[in-house]
TORPAFI-349499 format. One record per atom (N, C-alpha, C): x, y, z. Coordinates in pm, whole numbers, plus 32768, in hexadecimal, padded with zeros to 4 digits. Example, Ala and Ser with C-alpha at 12.3 -4.5 7.8 and 13.67 -1.06 7.14 Angstrom:
2
85277DC7830C/84CE7E3E830C/85287EB6830C/85057F1F82C4/85577F9682CA/850A80038313/
This chain:
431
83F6AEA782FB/83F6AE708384/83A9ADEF8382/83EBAD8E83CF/8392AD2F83D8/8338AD3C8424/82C7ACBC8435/8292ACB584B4/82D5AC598542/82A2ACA08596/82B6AC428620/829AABAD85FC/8309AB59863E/8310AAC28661/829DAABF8664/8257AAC586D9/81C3AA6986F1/816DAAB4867C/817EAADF8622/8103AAF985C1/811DAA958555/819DAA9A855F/81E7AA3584D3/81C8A99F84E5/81DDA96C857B/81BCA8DF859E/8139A8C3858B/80C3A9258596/802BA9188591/8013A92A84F7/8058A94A84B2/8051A95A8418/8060A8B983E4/809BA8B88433/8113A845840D/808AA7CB8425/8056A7C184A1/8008A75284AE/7F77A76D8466/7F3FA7D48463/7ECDA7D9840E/7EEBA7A98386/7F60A7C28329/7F78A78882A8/7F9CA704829E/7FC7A6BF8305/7FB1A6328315/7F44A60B8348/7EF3A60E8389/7E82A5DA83AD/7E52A5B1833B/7E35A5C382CB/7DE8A5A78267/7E30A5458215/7ED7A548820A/7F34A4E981F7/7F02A46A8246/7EF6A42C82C2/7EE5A3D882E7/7E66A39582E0/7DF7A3B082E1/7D7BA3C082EC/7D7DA371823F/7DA9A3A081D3/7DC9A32D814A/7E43A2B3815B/7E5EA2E081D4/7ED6A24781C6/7E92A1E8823E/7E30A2078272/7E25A1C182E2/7DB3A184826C/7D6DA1B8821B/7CEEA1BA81DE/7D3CA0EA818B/7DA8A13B8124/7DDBA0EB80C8/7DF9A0808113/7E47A0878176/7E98A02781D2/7E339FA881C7/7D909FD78217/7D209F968217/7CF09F3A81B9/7CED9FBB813C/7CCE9F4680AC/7D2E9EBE80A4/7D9B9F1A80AF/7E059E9F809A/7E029E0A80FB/7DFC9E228156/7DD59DC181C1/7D5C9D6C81AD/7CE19DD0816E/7C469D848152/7C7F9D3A80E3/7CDD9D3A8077/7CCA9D12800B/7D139CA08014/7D889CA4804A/7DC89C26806C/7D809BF480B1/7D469BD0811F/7CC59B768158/7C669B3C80ED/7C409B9E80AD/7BAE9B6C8046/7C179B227FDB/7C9E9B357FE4/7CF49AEE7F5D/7D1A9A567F8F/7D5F9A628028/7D4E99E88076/7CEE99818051/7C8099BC8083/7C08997280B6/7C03992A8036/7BF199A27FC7/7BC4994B7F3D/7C2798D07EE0/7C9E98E97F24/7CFF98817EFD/7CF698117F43/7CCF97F47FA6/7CFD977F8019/7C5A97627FF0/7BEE978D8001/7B6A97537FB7/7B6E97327F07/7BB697587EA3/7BBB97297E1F/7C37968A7E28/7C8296C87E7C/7D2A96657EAE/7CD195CB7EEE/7CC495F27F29/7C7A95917FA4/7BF895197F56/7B8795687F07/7B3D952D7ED5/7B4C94D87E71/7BAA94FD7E24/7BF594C17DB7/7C4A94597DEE/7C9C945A7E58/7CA993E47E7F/7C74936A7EA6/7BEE939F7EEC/7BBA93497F1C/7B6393187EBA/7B4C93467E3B/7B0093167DBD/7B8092CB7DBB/7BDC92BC7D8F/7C5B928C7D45/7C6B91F97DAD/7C69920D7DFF/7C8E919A7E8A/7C1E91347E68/7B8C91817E7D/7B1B91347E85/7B5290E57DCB/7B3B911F7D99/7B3490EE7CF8/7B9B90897CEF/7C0B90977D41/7C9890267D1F/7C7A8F9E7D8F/7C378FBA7E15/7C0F8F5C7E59/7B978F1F7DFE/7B268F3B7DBB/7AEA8EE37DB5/7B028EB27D1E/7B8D8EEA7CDA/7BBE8EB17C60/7C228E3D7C9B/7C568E497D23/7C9C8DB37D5A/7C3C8D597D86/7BA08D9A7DAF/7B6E8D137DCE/7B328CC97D6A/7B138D3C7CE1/7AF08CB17C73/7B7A8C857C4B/7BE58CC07C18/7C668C527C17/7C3A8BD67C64/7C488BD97CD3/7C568B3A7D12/7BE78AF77D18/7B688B257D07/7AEE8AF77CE1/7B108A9F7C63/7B338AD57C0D/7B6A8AB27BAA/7BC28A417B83/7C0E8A437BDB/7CA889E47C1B/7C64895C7C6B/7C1C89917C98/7BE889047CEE/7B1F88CA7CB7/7B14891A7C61/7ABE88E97C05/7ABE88AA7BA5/7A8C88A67B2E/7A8888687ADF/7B1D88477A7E/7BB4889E7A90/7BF688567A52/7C5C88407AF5/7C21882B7B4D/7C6988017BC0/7CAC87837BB2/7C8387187B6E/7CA4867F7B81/7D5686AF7B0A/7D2786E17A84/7DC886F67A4E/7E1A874E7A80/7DF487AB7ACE/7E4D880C7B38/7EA187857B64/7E5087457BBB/7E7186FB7C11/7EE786777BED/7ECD86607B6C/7F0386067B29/7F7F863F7ADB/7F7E86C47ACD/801586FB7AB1/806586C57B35/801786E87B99/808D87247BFE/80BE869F7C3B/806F86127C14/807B85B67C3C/80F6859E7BDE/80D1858F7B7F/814D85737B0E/81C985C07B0C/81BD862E7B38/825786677B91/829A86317C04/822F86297C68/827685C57CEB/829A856A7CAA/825D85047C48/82A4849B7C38/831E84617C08/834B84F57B8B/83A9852E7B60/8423853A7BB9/83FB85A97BF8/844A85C07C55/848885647CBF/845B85067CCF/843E84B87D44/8460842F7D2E/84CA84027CE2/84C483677CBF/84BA82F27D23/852E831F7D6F/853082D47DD6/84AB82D27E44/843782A07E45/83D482397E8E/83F482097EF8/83D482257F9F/83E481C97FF8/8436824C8060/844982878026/84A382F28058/8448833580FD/8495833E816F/8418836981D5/8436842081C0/83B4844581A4/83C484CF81BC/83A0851B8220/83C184DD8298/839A85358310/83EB85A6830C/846885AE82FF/8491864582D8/847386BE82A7/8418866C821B/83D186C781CE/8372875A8224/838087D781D0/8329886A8230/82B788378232/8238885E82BE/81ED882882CC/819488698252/81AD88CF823A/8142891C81DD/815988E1814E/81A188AF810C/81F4887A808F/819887E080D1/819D87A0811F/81508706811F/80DD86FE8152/808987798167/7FEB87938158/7FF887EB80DE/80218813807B/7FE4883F7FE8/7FE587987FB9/803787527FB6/804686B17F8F/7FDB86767F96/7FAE8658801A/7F6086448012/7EC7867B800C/7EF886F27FF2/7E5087237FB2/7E4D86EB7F22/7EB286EA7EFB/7EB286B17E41/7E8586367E59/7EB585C77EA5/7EA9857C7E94/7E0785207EA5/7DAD85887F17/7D3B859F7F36/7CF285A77ED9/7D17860C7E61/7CB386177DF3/7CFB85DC7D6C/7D74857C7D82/7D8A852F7CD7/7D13847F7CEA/7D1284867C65/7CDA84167C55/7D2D83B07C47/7CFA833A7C79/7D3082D47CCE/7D9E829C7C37/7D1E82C27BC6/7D4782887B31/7DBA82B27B0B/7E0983267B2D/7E8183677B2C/7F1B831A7B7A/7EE482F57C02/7F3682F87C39/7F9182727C24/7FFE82557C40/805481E27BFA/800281587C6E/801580F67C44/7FD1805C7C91/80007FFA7C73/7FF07FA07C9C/80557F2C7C7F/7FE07E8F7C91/7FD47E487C3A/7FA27DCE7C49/7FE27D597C6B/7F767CF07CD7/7FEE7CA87D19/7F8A7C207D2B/7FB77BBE7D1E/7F5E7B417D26/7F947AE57DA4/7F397AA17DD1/7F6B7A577E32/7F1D79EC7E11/7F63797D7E4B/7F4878F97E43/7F88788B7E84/7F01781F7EDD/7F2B77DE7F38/7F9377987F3B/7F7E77097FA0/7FE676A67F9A/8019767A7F48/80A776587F03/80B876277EC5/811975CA7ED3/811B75457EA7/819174BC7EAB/818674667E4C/821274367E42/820273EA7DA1/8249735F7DC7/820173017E4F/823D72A87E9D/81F972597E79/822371C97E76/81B1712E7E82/815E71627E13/80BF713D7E04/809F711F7D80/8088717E7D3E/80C572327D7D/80C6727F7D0D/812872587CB3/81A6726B7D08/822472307CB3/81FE71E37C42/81DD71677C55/819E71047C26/817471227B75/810371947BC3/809271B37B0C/80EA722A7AC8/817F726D7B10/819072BC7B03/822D72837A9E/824E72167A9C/82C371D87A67/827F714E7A07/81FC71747A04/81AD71257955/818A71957920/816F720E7945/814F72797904/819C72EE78FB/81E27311791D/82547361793D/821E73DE79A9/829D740479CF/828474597A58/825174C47A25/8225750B79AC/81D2757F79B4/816B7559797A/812D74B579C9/80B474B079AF/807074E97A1A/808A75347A7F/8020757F7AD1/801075F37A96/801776377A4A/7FFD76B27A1C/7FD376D8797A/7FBB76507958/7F77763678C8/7F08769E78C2/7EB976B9790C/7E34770D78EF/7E4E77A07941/7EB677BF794B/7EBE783079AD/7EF178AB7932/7F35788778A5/7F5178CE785F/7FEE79127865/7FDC799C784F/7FFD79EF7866/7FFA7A73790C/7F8A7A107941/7F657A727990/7FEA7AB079E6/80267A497A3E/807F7A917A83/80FB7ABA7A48/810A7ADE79B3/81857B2A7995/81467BC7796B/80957BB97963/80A07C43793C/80507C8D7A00/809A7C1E7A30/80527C937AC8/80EB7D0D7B0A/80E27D137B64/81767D427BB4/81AA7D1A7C2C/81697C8E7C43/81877C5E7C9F/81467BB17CCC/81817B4E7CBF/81247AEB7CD7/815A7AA07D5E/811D7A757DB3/81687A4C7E1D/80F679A77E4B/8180794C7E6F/811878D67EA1/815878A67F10/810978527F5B/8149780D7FE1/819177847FBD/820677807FC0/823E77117F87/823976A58006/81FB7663802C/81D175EC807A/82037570809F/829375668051/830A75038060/838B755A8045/842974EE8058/847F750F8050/849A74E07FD2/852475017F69/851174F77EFF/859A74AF7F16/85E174367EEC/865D74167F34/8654737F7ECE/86BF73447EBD/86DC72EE7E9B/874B725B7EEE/871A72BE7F8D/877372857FEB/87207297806C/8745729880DA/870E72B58152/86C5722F816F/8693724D8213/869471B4827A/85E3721482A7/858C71B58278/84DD7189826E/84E171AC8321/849571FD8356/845B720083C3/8422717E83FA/840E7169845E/83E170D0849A/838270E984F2/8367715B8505/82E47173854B/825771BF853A/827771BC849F/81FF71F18454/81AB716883F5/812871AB83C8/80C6714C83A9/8114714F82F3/812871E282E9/811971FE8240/81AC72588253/8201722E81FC/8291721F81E8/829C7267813B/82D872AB80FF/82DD72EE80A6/834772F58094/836A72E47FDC/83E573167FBC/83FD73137F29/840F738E7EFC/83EC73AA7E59/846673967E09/847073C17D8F/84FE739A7D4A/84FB74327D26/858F745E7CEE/859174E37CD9/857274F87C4C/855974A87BF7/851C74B47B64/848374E57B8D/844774E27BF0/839D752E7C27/83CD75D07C1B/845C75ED7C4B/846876657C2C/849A76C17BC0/84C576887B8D/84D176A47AFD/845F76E07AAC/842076597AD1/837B76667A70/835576E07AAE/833376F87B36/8302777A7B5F/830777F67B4E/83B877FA7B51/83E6787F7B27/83C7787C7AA4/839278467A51/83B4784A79B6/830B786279A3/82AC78277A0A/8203786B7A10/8218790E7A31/825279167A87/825C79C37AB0/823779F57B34/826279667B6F/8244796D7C0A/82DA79917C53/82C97A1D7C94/83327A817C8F/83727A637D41/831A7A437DBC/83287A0E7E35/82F979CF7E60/832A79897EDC/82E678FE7F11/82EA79377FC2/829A792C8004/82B379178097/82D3789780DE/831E789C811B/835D78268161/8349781D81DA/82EE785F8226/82CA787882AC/8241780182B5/8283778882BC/81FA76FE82BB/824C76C28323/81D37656832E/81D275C1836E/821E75458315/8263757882BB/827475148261/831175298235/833375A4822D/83DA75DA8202/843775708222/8413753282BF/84BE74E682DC/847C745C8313/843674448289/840C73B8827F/84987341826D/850B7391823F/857473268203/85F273A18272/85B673D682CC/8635740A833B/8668749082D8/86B874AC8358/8710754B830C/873E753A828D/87AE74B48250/87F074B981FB/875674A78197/8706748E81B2/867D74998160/8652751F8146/8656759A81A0/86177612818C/86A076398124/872976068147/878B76578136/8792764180B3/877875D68077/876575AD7FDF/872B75FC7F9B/869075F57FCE/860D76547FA5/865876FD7F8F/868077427FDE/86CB77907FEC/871777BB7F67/874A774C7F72/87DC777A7EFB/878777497E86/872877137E3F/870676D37DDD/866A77757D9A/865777747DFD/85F778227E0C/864D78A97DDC/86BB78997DF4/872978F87DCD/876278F57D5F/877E78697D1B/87A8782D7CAF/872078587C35/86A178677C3A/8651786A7C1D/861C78F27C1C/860D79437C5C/861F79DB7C52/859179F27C97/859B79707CE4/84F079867D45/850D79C97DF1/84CA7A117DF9/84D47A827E77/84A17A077ED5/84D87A3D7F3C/848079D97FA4/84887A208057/841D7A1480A0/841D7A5E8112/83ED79E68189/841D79F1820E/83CB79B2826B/8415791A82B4/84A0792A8254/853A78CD829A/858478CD826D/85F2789C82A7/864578F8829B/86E878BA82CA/874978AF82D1/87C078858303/87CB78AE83AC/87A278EA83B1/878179258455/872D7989845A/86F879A584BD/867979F884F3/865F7A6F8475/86F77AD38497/86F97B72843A/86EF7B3383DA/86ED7AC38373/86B57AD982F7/861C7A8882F0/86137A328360/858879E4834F/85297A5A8384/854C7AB983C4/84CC7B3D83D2/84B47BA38385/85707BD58334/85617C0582F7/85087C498252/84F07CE58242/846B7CD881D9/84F17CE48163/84867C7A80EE/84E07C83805D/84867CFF802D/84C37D5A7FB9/84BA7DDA7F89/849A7DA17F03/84477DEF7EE5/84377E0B7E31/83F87E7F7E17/842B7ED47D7D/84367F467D40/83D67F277CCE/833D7F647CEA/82D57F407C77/82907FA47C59/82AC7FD97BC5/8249807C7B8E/827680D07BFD/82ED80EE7C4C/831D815E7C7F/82DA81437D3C/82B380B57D3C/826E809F7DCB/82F880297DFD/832080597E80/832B7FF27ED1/82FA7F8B7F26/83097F1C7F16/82A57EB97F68/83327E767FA1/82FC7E408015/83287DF38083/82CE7D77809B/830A7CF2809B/82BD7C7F8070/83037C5E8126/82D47C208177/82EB7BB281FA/829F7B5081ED/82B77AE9824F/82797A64826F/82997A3282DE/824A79DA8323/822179DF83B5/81B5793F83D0/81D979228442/818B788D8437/8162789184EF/80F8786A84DA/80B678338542/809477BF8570/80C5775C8524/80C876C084E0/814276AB84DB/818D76638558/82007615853E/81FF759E8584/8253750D8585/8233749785C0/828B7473861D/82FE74DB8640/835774E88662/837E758386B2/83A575AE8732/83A976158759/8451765286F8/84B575DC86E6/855575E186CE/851176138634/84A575FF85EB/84AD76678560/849476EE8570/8494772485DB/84E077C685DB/854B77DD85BB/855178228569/85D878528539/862C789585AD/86BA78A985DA/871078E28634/876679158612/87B2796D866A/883F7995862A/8872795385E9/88A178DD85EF/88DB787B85B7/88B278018549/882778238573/87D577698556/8779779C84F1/876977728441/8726775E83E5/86AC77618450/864277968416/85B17790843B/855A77C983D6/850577DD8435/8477782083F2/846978CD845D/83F5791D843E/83F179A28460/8349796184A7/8375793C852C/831678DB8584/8292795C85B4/823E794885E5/81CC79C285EE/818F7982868C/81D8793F86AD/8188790E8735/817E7964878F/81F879A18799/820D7A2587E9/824C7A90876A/81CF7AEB8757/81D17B2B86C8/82277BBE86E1/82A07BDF8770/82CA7C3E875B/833E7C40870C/836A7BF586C4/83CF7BE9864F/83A77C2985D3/83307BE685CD/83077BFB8527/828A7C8C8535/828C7C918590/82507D3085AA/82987DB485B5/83147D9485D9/83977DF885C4/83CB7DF18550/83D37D8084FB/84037DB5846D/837E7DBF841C/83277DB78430/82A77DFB83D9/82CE7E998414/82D07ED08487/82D27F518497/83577F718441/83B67F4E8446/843D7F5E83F1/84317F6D836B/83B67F058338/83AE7F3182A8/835E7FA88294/830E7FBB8308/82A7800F82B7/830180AD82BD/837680B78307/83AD813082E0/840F812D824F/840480AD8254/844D808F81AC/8409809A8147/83A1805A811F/836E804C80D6/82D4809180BF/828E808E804B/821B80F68030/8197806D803C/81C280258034/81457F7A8040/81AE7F038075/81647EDF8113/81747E988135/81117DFD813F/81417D868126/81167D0E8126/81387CB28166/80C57C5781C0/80F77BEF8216/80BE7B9A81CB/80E87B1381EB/80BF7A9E81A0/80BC7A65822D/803D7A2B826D/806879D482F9/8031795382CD/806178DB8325/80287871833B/7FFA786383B1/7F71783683A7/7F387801840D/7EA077C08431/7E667800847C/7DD577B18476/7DF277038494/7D5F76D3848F/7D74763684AF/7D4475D1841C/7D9E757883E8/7D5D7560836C/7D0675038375/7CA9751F82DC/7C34753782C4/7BB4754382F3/7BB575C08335/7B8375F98397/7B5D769E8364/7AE2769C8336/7ABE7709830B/7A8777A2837B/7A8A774483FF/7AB077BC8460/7AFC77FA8489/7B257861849E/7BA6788E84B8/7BC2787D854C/7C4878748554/7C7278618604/7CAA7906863D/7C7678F886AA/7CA1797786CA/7D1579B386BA/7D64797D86D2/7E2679C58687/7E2779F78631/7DB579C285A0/7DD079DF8526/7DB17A88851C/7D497A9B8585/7CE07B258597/7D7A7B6885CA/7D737B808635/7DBA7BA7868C/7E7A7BB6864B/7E9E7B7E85E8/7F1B7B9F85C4/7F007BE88533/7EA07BAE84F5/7E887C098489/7E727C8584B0/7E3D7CC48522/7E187D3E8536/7E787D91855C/7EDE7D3785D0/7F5E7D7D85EF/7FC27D7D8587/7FB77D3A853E/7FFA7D6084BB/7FBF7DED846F/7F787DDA8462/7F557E658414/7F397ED08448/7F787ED18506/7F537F24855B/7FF87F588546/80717ED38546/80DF7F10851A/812A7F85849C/80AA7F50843F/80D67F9683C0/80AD7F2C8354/80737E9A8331/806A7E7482C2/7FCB7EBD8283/80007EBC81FD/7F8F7ECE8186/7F107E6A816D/7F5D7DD38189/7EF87D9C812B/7F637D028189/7EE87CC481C7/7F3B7C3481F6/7EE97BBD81BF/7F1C7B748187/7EFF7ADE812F/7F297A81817E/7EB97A1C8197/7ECA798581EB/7EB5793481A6/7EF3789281E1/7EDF781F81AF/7EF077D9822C/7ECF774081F1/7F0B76F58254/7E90766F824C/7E1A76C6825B/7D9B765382A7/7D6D7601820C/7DAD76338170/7D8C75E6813B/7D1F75EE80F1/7CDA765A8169/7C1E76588109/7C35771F80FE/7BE0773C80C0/7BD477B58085/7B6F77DF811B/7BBC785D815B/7B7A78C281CC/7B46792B818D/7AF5797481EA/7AAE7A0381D2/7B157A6581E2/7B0A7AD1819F/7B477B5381C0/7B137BAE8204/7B497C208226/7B4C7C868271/7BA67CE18282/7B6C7D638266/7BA57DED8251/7B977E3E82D4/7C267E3A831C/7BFB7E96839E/7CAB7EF78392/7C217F6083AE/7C8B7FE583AA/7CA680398324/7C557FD282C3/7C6080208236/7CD17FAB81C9/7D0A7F39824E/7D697EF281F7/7D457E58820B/7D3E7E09817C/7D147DA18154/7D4F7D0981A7/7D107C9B81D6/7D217C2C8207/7CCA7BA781B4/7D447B7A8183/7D247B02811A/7D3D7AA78194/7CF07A398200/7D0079D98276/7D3679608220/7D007915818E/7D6978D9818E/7D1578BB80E4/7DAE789780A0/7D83789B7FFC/7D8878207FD7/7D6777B78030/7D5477118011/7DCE76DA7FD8/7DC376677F92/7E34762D7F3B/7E4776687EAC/7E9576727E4E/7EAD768B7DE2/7EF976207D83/7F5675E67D9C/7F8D75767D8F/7FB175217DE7/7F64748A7DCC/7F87743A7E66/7F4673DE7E30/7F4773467EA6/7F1F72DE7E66/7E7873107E80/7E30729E7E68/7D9972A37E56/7D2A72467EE6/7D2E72967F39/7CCF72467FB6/7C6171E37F81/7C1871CB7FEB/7B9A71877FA8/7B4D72087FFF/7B67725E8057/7B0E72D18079/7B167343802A/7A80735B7FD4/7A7773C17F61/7A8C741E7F8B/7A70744C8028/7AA77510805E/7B107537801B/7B7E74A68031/7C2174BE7FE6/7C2074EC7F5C/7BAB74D07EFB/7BA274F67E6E/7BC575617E65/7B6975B27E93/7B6B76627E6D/7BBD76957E76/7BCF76E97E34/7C41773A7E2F/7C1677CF7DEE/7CA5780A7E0B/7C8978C47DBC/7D0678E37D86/7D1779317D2B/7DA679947D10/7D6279E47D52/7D9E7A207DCE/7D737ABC7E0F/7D997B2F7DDA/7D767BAD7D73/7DC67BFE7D55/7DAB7C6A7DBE/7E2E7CA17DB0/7E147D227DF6/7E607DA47DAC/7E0A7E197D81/7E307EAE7D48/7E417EEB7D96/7ED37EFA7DBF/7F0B7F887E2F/7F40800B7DE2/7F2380647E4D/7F8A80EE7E4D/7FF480FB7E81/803D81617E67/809481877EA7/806781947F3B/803381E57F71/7FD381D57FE0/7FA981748046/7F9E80F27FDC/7F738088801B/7EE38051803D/7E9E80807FD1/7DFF80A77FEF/7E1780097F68/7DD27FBB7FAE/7DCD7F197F2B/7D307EFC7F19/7D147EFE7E88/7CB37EA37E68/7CC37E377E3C/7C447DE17E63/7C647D337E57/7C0A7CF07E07/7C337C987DBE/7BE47C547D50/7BDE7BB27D41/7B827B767D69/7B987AD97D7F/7B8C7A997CC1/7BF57A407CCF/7BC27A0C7C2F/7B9D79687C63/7B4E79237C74/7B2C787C7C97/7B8D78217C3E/7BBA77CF7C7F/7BCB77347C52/7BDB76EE7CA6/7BE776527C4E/7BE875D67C8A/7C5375A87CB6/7C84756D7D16/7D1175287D0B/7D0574BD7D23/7D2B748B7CB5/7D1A73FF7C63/7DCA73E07CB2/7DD073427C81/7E5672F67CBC/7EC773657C4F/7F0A73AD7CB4/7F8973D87C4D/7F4874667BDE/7EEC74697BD6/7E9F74C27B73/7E47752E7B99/7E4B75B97BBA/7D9E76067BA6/7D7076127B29/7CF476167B50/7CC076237AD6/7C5E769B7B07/7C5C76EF7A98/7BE7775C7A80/7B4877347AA0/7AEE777B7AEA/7A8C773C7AC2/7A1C77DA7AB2/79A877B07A77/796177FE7A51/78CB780F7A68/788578647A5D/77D6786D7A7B/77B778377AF7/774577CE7B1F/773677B77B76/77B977957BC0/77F7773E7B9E/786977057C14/78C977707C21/78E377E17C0C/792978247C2E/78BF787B7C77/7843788B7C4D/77EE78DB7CB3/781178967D32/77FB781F7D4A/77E278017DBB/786578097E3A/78D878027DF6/793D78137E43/796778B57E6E/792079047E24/791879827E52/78B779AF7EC0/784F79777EB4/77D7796F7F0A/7818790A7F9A/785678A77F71/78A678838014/78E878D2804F/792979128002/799379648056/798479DF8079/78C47A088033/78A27AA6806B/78567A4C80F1/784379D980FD/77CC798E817C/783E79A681FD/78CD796D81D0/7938797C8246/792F79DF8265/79227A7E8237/79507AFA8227/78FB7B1082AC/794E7B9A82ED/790E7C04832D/78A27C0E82C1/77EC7C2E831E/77987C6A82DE/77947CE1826C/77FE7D358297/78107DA38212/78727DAA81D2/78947D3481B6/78F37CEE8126/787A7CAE80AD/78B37CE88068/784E7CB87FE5/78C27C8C7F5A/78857C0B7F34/78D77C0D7EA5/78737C007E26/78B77C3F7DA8/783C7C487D55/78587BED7CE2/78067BDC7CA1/780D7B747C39/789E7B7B7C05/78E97BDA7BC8/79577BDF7BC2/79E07BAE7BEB/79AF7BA77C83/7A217B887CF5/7A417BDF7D2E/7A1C7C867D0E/7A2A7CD67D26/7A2D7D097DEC/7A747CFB7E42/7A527D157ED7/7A217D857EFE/79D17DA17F4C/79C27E367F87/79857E2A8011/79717E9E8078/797A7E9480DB/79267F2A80D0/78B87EF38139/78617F7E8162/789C7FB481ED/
């Protein structure tokens, strides 16, 4: 016989009771152990990372410690020598360029040395004319007697540029209302190009001494000759227009510009041979802005000031500045005959005026002095300047040395803004 239901169901739960009572027990362990297994993984997991993180962050900050320390300058100079690689074409505007891609650029360019980067040497030098009694000493001695003592210099520079101060023509009708009348033979240019004098500015008081068919001569005889020339022009767009040159991977843009004319009709026009006039300077201030999206160094050559007149006239201030407010690098004057002071505003160089270089011989010695102005640019446009002294003798400079070249350096730091200094060298600088 069995037993009754309800004895069997109470059997039933007393022999489980003790069943559950070990599974509720185990259940527990199991639960404590995964927690204490948790815990100890995400604390061994966790710490180790953050050793691993810490250890790789401060293994990136000596990397670049590293990078921008002591072999920072050849870092820098690889990566320069890749852009440059990469990059032939110079002058190129990269406003397109990602903004983040042209701030790493110029962080390189922040820390290369200047000694790396490509530059270009460029000489300038004043008035020049080979009229009346230069002509003269210049056809008993031959026409590259002005550059007897100059060497070699301007074939090993990258750029030599002078103010050519007459028309070069074997024809043309003499102005009748000037004191001093000019007019060279084109064998002066020959000789020149064959010294290594590479452009001339034509933006003077003197260009259309013998009339248009006079500039127009000059013109074609400059071309014939393989001499650049800026500052007039057959009509306005080329008398404002900037001439281009391709030097060590730099573009330069050469203009010329006059503030000195005897005649309002030598503005150049749509139509009418002229000059690139500066009286009202919004012409030649729109194609300086034009070049400077062209080109990587821009250059004005102006005429003006009052001659021989070692003060400057206010225009000279005042357009040099808006010039280089447009975009020029580096602006070179002539005109007054005598050697002016310089001045560096904004970081960019002002030669007021580089006297005569070839010309006849005054009886006023200011007219003597003279300089080759050099100037060492960047791509950039950042120029250093270097005075070398001479004399300009009838038709001739001559070198000069020790004291007399001290002293013409010492004039032209006396013209200077107070924190222009030149050093025995010729060397310019600016506090």
């Amino acid at each position: 016989m069995y037993p009754p239901r309800s004895q069997r169901n109470e059997g039933r739960k007393r022999a489980r009771k003790p069943k559950i009572g070990k599974a509720w027990i185990i259940t527990n362990l199991v639960l404590l152990f995964m927690i204490v297994g948790l815990f100890s993984y995400y604390y061994i997991f966790e710490h180790d990372s953050s050793g691993s993180l810490a250890e790789n962050a401060k293994y990136s900050q000596t990397e670049k410690n590293i990078q921008t320390g002591s072999s920072g300058a050849k870092s820098s100079s690889e990566k320069d020598g890749q852009a440059q690689e990469d990059s032939p074409n110079k002058g190129v505007n990269n406003d397109d360029a990602p903004t983040e891609k042209r701030g790493t650029e110029d962080d390189i360019k922040s820390t290369t040395d200047d000694a790396n980067s490509p530059a270009v040497t460029l000489h300038f030098i004043g008035d020049v004319q080979f009229s009346g009694k230069v002509e003269q000493r210049l056809e008993q001695n031959g026409f590259d007697f002005p550059y007897q003592y100059l060497g070699s210099l301007f074939h090993k520079d990258d750029l030599t540029i002078a103010n050519l101060e007459t028309p070069v023509t074997t024809n043309g009708v003499g102005a009748l209302n000037k004191t001093y009348v000019y007019k060279s033979s084109p064998k002066a240019l020959t000789a020149m190009a064959v010294a290594g004098v590479d452009a001339v500015n034509l933006a003077n008081n003197h260009i259309l001494d013998q009339g248009t068919s006079g500039l127009l001569d000059t013109l074609k005889y400059l071309d014939e000759k393989g001499i650049a020339h800026a500052g007039a022009g057959r009509n306005a767009k080329e008398a404002y227009a900037p001439h281009y040159f391709e030097r060590n991977g730099i573009k330069i843009a050469l203009l010329g510009a006059t503030r000195v004319m005897p005649e309002a009709n030598w503005n150049a026009s749509a139509k009418q041979p002229g000059v690139a006039g500066a009286y009202d300077s919004t012409a030649i201030v729109k194609s300086i802005r034009e070049a400077r999206n062209q080109a990587d160094l821009v250059i004005v050559v102006a005429h003006w000031g009052k001659e021989r007149a070692t003060t400057l006239e206010p225009h000279q201030t005042e357009l040099s500045h808006a010039f280089i407010d447009a975009g020029a690098d580096l602006v070179i004057g002539g005109h007054p005959h005598v050697l002016q002071g310089m001045e560096q505003y904004k970081g960019k160089w002002i030669a007021y005026s580089t006297g005569n270089f070839i010309f006849s011989k005054s009886t006023v010695p200011a007219t003597w002095d003279t300089a080759i102005f050099q100037a060492t640019c960047t791509r950039n446009g950042d120029c250093k300047m270097k005075l070398t002294p001479y004399r300009a003798e009838l038709g001739q400079p001559i070198p000069l040395k020790d004291v007399e070249a001290s002293k013409i350096l010492q004039k032209v730091t006396a013209l200077s803004p107070s924190n222009v200094s030149i050093g025995v060298d010729g060397t310019v600088s600016a506090q």
